[in-house]
C-alpha positions as CSV (number, residue, x, y, z in Angstrom):
1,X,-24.1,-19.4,-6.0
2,X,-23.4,-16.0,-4.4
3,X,-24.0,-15.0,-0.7
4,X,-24.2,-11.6,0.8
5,X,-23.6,-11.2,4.3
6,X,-24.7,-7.6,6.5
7,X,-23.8,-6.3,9.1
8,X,-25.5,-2.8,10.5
9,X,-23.1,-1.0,12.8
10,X,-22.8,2.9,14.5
11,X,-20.5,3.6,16.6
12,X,-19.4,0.3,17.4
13,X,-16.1,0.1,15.5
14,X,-14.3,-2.9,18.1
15,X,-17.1,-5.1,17.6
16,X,-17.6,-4.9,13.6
17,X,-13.6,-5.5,13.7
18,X,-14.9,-8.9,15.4
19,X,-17.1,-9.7,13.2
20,X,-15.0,-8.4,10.1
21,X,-11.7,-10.7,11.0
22,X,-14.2,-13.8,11.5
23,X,-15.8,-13.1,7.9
24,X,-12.2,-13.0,7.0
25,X,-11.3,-16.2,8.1
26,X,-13.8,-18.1,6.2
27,X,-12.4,-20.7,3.8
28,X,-15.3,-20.3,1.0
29,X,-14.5,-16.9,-0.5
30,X,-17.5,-16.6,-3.4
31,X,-19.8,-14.5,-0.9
32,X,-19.9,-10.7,-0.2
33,X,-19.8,-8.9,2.6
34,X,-21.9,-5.4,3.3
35,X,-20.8,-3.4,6.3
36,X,-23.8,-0.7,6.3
37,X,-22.9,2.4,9.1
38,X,-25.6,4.7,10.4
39,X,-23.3,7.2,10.1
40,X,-21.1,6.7,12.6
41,X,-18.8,9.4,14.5
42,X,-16.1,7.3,16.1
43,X,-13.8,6.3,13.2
44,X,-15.6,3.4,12.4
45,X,-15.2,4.8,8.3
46,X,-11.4,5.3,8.7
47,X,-10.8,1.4,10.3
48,X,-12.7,-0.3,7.6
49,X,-11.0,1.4,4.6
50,X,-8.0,-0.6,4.8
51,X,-10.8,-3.6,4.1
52,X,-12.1,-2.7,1.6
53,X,-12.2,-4.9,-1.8
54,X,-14.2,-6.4,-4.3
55,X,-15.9,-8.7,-2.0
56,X,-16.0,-5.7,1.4
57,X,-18.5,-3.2,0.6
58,X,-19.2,-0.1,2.7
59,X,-22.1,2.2,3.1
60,X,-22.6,4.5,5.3
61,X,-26.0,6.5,5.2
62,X,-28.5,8.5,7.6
63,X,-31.1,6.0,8.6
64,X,-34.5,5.9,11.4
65,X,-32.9,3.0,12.6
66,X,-31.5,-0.5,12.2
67,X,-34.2,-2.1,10.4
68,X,-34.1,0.7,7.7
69,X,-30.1,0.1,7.3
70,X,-30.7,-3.5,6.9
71,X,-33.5,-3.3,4.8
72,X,-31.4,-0.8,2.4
73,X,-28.4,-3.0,2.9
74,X,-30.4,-5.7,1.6
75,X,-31.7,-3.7,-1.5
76,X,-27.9,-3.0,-2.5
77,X,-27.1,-6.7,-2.1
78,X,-25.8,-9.0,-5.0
79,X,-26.5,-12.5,-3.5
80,X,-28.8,-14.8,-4.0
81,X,-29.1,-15.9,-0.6
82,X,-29.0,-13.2,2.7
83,X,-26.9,-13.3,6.1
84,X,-26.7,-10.8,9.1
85,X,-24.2,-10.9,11.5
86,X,-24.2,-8.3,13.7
87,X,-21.9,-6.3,15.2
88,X,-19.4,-8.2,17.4
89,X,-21.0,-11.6,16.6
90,X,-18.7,-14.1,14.7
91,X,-19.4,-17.5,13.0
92,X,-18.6,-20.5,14.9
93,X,-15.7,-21.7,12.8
94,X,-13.6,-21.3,9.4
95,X,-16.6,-23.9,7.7
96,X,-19.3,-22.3,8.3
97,X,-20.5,-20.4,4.9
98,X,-19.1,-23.6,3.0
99,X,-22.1,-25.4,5.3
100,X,-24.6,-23.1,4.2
101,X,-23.8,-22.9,0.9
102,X,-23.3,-27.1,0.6
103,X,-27.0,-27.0,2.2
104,X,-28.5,-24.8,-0.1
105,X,-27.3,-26.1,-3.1
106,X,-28.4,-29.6,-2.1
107,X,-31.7,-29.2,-0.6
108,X,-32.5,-26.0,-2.9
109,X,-33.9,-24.1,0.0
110,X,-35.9,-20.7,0.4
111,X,-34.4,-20.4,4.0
112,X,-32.3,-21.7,6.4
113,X,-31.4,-21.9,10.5
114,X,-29.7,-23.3,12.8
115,X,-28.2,-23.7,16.3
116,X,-26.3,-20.5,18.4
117,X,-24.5,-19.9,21.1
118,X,-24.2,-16.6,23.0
119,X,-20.9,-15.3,24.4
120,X,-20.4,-12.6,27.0
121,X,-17.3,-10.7,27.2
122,X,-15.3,-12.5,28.6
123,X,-15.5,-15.1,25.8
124,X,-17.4,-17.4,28.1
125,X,-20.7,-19.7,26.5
126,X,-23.6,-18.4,28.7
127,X,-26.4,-20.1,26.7
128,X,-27.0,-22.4,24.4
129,X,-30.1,-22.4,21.5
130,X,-30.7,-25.4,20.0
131,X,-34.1,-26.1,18.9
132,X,-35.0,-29.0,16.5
133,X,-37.6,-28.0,14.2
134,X,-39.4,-30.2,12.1
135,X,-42.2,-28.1,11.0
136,X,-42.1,-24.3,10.5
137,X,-45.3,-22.6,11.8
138,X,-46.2,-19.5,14.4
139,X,-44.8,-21.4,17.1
140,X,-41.8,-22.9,15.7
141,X,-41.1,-19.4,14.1
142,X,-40.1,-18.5,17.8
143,X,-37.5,-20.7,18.4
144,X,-35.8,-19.7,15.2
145,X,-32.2,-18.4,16.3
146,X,-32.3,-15.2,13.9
147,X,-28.6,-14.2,13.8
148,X,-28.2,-17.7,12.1
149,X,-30.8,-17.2,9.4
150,X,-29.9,-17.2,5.6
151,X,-32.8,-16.3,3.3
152,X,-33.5,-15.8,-0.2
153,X,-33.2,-12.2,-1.2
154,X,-36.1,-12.0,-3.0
155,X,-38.0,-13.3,0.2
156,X,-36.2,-10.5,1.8
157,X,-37.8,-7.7,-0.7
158,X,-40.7,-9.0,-0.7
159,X,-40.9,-9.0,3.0
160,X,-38.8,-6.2,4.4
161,X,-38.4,-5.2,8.0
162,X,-41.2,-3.5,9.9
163,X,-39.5,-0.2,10.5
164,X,-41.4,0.4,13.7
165,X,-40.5,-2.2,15.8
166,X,-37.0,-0.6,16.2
167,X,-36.0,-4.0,18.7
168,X,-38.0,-6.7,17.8
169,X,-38.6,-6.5,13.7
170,X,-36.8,-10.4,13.7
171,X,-39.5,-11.4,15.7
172,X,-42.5,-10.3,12.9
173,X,-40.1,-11.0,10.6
174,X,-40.0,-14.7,11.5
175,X,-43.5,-15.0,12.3
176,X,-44.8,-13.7,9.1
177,X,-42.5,-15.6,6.9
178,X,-43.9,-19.1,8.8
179,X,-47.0,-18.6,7.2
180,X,-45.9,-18.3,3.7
181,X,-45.0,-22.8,2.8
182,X,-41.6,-21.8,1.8
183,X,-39.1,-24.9,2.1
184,X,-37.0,-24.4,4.8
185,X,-34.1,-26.4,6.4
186,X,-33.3,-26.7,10.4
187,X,-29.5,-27.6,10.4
188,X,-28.3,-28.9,13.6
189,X,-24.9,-27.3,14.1
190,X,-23.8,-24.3,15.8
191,X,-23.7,-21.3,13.4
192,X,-23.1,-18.1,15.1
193,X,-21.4,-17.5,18.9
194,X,-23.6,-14.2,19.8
195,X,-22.1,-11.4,21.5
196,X,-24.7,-10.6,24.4
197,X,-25.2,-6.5,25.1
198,X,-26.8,-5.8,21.6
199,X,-30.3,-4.6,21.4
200,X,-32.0,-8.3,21.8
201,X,-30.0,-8.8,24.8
202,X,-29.6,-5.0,26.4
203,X,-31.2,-5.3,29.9
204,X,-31.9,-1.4,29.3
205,X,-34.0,-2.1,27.1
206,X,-36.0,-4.9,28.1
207,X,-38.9,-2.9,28.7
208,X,-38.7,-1.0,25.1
209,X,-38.8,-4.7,23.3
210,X,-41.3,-6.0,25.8
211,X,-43.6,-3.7,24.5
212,X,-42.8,-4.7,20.7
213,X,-42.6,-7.9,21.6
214,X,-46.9,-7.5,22.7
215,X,-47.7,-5.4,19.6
216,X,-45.9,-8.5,17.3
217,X,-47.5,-11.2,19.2
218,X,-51.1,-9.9,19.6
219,X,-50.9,-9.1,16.5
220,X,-50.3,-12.8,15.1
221,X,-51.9,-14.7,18.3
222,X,-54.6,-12.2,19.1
223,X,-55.8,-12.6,23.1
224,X,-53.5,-15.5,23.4
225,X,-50.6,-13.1,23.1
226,X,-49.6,-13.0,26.9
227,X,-50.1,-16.8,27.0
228,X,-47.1,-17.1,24.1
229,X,-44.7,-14.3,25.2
230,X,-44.6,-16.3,28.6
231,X,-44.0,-19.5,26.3
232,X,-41.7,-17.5,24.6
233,X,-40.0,-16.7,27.8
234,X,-39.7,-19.7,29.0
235,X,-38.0,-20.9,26.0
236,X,-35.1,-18.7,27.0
237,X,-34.9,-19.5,30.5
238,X,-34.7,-23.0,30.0
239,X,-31.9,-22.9,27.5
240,X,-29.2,-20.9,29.9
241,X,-26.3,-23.1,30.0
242,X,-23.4,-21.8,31.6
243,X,-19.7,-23.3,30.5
244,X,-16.1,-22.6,32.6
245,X,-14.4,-23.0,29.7
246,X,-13.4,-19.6,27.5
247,X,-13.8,-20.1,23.8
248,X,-10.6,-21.2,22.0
Protein backbone atom coordinates (compact mmCIF):
# COMPACT_ATOMS: atom_id res chain seq x y z
CA UNK A 1 0.00 0.00 0.00
CA UNK A 2 1.20 3.47 -1.02
CA UNK A 3 1.21 6.63 1.14
CA UNK A 4 1.42 10.19 0.01
CA UNK A 5 2.57 12.73 2.41
CA UNK A 6 2.02 16.99 1.72
CA UNK A 7 3.42 19.53 2.82
CA UNK A 8 2.15 23.30 1.64
CA UNK A 9 5.05 25.71 2.15
CA UNK A 10 5.85 29.71 0.78
CA UNK A 11 8.48 31.26 1.81
CA UNK A 12 9.37 29.09 4.55
CA UNK A 13 12.40 27.25 3.17
CA UNK A 14 14.23 26.42 6.93
CA UNK A 15 11.18 24.84 8.17
CA UNK A 16 10.22 22.57 5.05
CA UNK A 17 14.08 21.52 5.33
CA UNK A 18 12.74 20.24 8.92
CA UNK A 19 10.28 18.58 7.81
CA UNK A 20 12.02 17.19 4.58
CA UNK A 21 15.23 15.58 6.67
CA UNK A 22 12.55 13.95 9.19
CA UNK A 23 10.52 12.40 6.02
CA UNK A 24 13.99 11.38 5.10
CA UNK A 25 14.70 9.56 7.99
CA UNK A 26 11.84 7.31 7.96
CA UNK A 27 12.69 3.61 7.77
CA UNK A 28 9.56 2.49 5.53
CA UNK A 29 10.45 4.00 2.13
CA UNK A 30 7.12 2.79 -0.12
CA UNK A 31 5.39 6.26 0.46
CA UNK A 32 5.69 9.65 -1.46
CA UNK A 33 6.26 12.75 -0.58
CA UNK A 34 4.60 16.13 -2.23
CA UNK A 35 6.24 19.46 -1.31
CA UNK A 36 3.48 21.90 -2.93
CA UNK A 37 5.00 25.88 -2.87
CA UNK A 38 2.73 28.80 -3.34
CA UNK A 39 5.15 30.17 -5.34
CA UNK A 40 7.60 31.12 -3.18
CA UNK A 41 10.38 34.03 -3.57
CA UNK A 42 13.07 33.03 -1.10
CA UNK A 43 14.89 30.08 -2.74
CA UNK A 44 12.71 27.63 -1.40
CA UNK A 45 12.70 26.06 -5.38
CA UNK A 46 16.60 26.12 -5.57
CA UNK A 47 17.05 24.10 -1.88
CA UNK A 48 14.70 21.38 -2.74
CA UNK A 49 16.10 20.50 -6.17
CA UNK A 50 18.94 18.64 -4.81
CA UNK A 51 15.84 16.32 -3.28
CA UNK A 52 14.28 15.68 -5.68
CA UNK A 53 13.57 11.83 -6.79
CA UNK A 54 11.12 9.37 -7.66
CA UNK A 55 9.52 9.44 -4.32
CA UNK A 56 10.15 13.76 -3.71
CA UNK A 57 7.75 15.54 -5.82
CA UNK A 58 7.64 19.35 -6.27
CA UNK A 59 5.05 21.71 -7.38
CA UNK A 60 5.04 24.99 -7.20
CA UNK A 61 1.77 26.91 -8.45
CA UNK A 62 -0.20 30.34 -7.88
CA UNK A 63 -2.79 29.49 -5.29
CA UNK A 64 -5.89 31.73 -3.01
CA UNK A 65 -4.37 30.09 -0.29
CA UNK A 66 -3.29 26.99 1.70
CA UNK A 67 -6.36 24.99 1.49
CA UNK A 68 -6.35 25.38 -2.47
CA UNK A 69 -2.55 24.12 -2.45
CA UNK A 70 -3.46 21.17 -0.37
CA UNK A 71 -6.50 20.45 -2.03
CA UNK A 72 -4.47 20.43 -5.48
CA UNK A 73 -1.70 18.64 -3.81
CA UNK A 74 -4.05 16.07 -2.96
CA UNK A 75 -5.54 15.80 -6.61
CA UNK A 76 -1.89 15.11 -7.92
CA UNK A 77 -1.35 12.44 -5.28
CA UNK A 78 -0.61 8.68 -6.03
CA UNK A 79 -1.41 7.16 -2.54
CA UNK A 80 -4.02 5.40 -1.34
CA UNK A 81 -3.95 6.85 1.97
CA UNK A 82 -3.20 10.99 2.70
CA UNK A 83 -0.64 12.70 5.26
CA UNK A 84 0.12 16.55 5.89
CA UNK A 85 2.93 17.59 7.64
CA UNK A 86 3.37 20.96 7.61
CA UNK A 87 6.09 23.16 7.32
CA UNK A 88 8.63 22.73 10.19
CA UNK A 89 6.68 19.93 11.79
CA UNK A 90 8.42 16.52 11.93
CA UNK A 91 7.26 12.98 12.90
CA UNK A 92 8.06 11.82 16.26
CA UNK A 93 10.51 9.12 15.35
CA UNK A 94 12.21 6.88 12.47
CA UNK A 95 8.78 4.26 12.99
CA UNK A 96 6.32 6.29 12.54
CA UNK A 97 4.94 5.70 8.77
CA UNK A 98 5.77 1.87 9.34
CA UNK A 99 2.94 2.43 12.43
CA UNK A 100 0.49 3.83 10.16
CA UNK A 101 0.86 1.76 7.49
CA UNK A 102 0.96 -1.73 10.00
CA UNK A 103 -2.47 -0.09 11.28
CA UNK A 104 -4.02 0.36 8.22
CA UNK A 105 -3.38 -2.69 6.70
CA UNK A 106 -4.58 -4.50 9.81
CA UNK A 107 -7.65 -2.79 10.82
CA UNK A 108 -8.46 -1.76 6.99
CA UNK A 109 -9.30 1.79 8.05
CA UNK A 110 -10.89 4.87 6.22
CA UNK A 111 -8.96 7.22 8.64
CA UNK A 112 -6.66 7.49 11.22
CA UNK A 113 -5.29 9.81 14.35
CA UNK A 114 -3.43 10.00 17.00
CA UNK A 115 -1.52 11.71 19.76
CA UNK A 116 0.88 15.16 19.18
CA UNK A 117 3.07 17.13 20.83
CA UNK A 118 3.91 20.78 20.02
CA UNK A 119 7.44 22.12 20.13
CA UNK A 120 8.48 25.78 20.31
CA UNK A 121 11.76 26.90 19.10
CA UNK A 122 13.77 26.05 21.23
CA UNK A 123 12.99 22.38 20.80
CA UNK A 124 11.17 22.39 24.14
CA UNK A 125 7.57 20.18 24.61
CA UNK A 126 5.09 22.92 25.53
CA UNK A 127 1.85 20.89 25.26
CA UNK A 128 0.78 17.71 25.03
CA UNK A 129 -2.59 16.34 22.98
CA UNK A 130 -3.70 13.21 23.83
CA UNK A 131 -7.26 12.45 23.60
CA UNK A 132 -8.71 8.87 23.78
CA UNK A 133 -11.48 8.47 21.41
CA UNK A 134 -13.68 5.74 21.35
CA UNK A 135 -16.38 7.08 19.28
CA UNK A 136 -16.03 9.56 16.41
CA UNK A 137 -18.91 12.13 16.40
CA UNK A 138 -19.24 16.35 16.41
CA UNK A 139 -17.69 16.41 19.54
CA UNK A 140 -14.98 14.00 19.41
CA UNK A 141 -14.22 15.44 15.88
CA UNK A 142 -12.69 18.39 18.05
CA UNK A 143 -10.18 16.71 19.83
CA UNK A 144 -8.84 15.10 16.67
CA UNK A 145 -5.00 16.32 16.48
CA UNK A 146 -5.15 17.14 12.61
CA UNK A 147 -1.41 17.28 11.77
CA UNK A 148 -1.60 13.53 12.67
CA UNK A 149 -4.46 12.57 10.43
CA UNK A 150 -4.03 10.00 7.56
CA UNK A 151 -7.09 9.59 5.33
CA UNK A 152 -8.17 7.80 2.41
CA UNK A 153 -7.72 9.84 -0.68
CA UNK A 154 -10.78 9.29 -2.07
CA UNK A 155 -12.37 10.57 1.23
CA UNK A 156 -10.12 13.49 0.56
CA UNK A 157 -11.84 14.20 -3.08
CA UNK A 158 -14.81 13.70 -2.12
CA UNK A 159 -14.52 16.09 0.64
CA UNK A 160 -12.01 18.79 -0.18
CA UNK A 161 -11.14 21.77 1.84
CA UNK A 162 -13.42 24.72 2.30
CA UNK A 163 -11.43 27.34 0.52
CA UNK A 164 -12.85 30.08 2.59
CA UNK A 165 -11.88 29.36 5.86
CA UNK A 166 -8.25 30.27 4.99
CA UNK A 167 -7.23 29.21 9.08
CA UNK A 168 -9.53 26.91 10.20
CA UNK A 169 -10.73 24.46 7.03
CA UNK A 170 -9.22 21.29 9.47
CA UNK A 171 -11.68 22.24 11.78
CA UNK A 172 -14.92 21.72 9.06
CA UNK A 173 -12.90 19.28 7.69
CA UNK A 174 -13.00 17.12 10.76
CA UNK A 175 -16.39 17.91 11.74
CA UNK A 176 -18.05 17.00 8.50
CA UNK A 177 -16.14 13.89 8.03
CA UNK A 178 -17.67 12.68 11.80
CA UNK A 179 -20.88 12.45 10.41
CA UNK A 180 -20.15 10.28 7.55
CA UNK A 181 -19.81 6.24 9.70
CA UNK A 182 -16.48 5.76 8.17
CA UNK A 183 -14.21 3.31 10.31
CA UNK A 184 -11.76 5.08 11.92
CA UNK A 185 -8.89 4.23 14.34
CA UNK A 186 -7.56 6.42 17.51
CA UNK A 187 -3.88 5.15 17.93
CA UNK A 188 -2.41 6.07 21.15
CA UNK A 189 1.10 7.05 20.39
CA UNK A 190 2.71 10.27 19.61
CA UNK A 191 2.75 10.97 15.88
CA UNK A 192 3.84 14.38 15.07
CA UNK A 193 6.05 16.99 17.44
CA UNK A 194 4.27 20.42 15.99
CA UNK A 195 6.20 23.40 15.38
CA UNK A 196 4.08 26.23 17.27
CA UNK A 197 3.99 29.88 15.07
CA UNK A 198 2.04 28.34 12.10
CA UNK A 199 -1.37 29.62 11.22
CA UNK A 200 -3.29 27.43 14.05
CA UNK A 201 -0.93 28.66 16.59
CA UNK A 202 0.00 32.44 15.27
CA UNK A 203 -1.21 34.78 18.15
CA UNK A 204 -1.60 37.37 15.23
CA UNK A 205 -4.07 35.76 14.05
CA UNK A 206 -6.10 34.63 16.74
CA UNK A 207 -8.69 36.94 15.99
CA UNK A 208 -8.80 36.00 12.02
CA UNK A 209 -9.45 32.04 13.14
CA UNK A 210 -11.74 33.00 15.92
CA UNK A 211 -14.00 34.23 13.54
CA UNK A 212 -13.79 30.98 11.33
CA UNK A 213 -13.75 29.14 14.02
CA UNK A 214 -17.76 30.75 14.77
CA UNK A 215 -18.78 30.44 11.11
CA UNK A 216 -17.62 26.45 11.37
CA UNK A 217 -19.18 25.85 14.64
CA UNK A 218 -22.53 27.56 14.21
CA UNK A 219 -22.71 26.17 11.36
CA UNK A 220 -22.56 22.41 12.65
CA UNK A 221 -23.97 23.32 16.41
CA UNK A 222 -26.28 26.10 15.51
CA UNK A 223 -26.98 28.47 18.80
CA UNK A 224 -24.89 26.19 20.78
CA UNK A 225 -21.89 27.39 18.93
CA UNK A 226 -20.46 29.72 21.67
CA UNK A 227 -21.19 26.98 24.25
CA UNK A 228 -18.69 24.47 22.16
CA UNK A 229 -15.91 26.94 21.00
CA UNK A 230 -15.58 27.62 24.97
CA UNK A 231 -15.56 23.64 25.24
CA UNK A 232 -13.29 23.66 22.58
CA UNK A 233 -11.12 26.15 24.39
CA UNK A 234 -10.96 24.57 27.29
CA UNK A 235 -9.71 21.52 25.66
CA UNK A 236 -6.56 23.40 24.90
CA UNK A 237 -5.97 24.96 28.03
CA UNK A 238 -6.14 22.03 29.99
CA UNK A 239 -3.67 20.10 27.89
CA UNK A 240 -0.59 22.73 28.25
CA UNK A 241 2.12 20.67 29.71
CA UNK A 242 5.32 22.26 29.87
CA UNK A 243 8.73 19.87 29.97
CA UNK A 244 12.58 21.22 30.87
CA UNK A 245 13.89 18.81 28.93
CA UNK A 246 14.84 19.75 24.99
CA UNK A 247 13.92 17.09 22.57
CA UNK A 248 16.83 14.57 21.77
Amino acid sequence: MKLSIITVVKNDKNNLLKSLRSIKLQNYKNFEYIIYDGMSNDGTRSIIKKYLNKNIKYICKQDKNYYEGLNHAIKKAKGEYIGILNAGDTYFNSQVIKTIIKNILSKKCDLLFGNLIYVNNKNNYTRVWRHQIQKLNLITALKIASPTLFVKRKIALSYPYNTTHSISSDTDFNLHISQKRFKFIYLDQFLVLMQTGGMSTNPFLFIKKMKQDFLILKKYFGIFFILIYIYKLTIKISKFKFIKNKIA
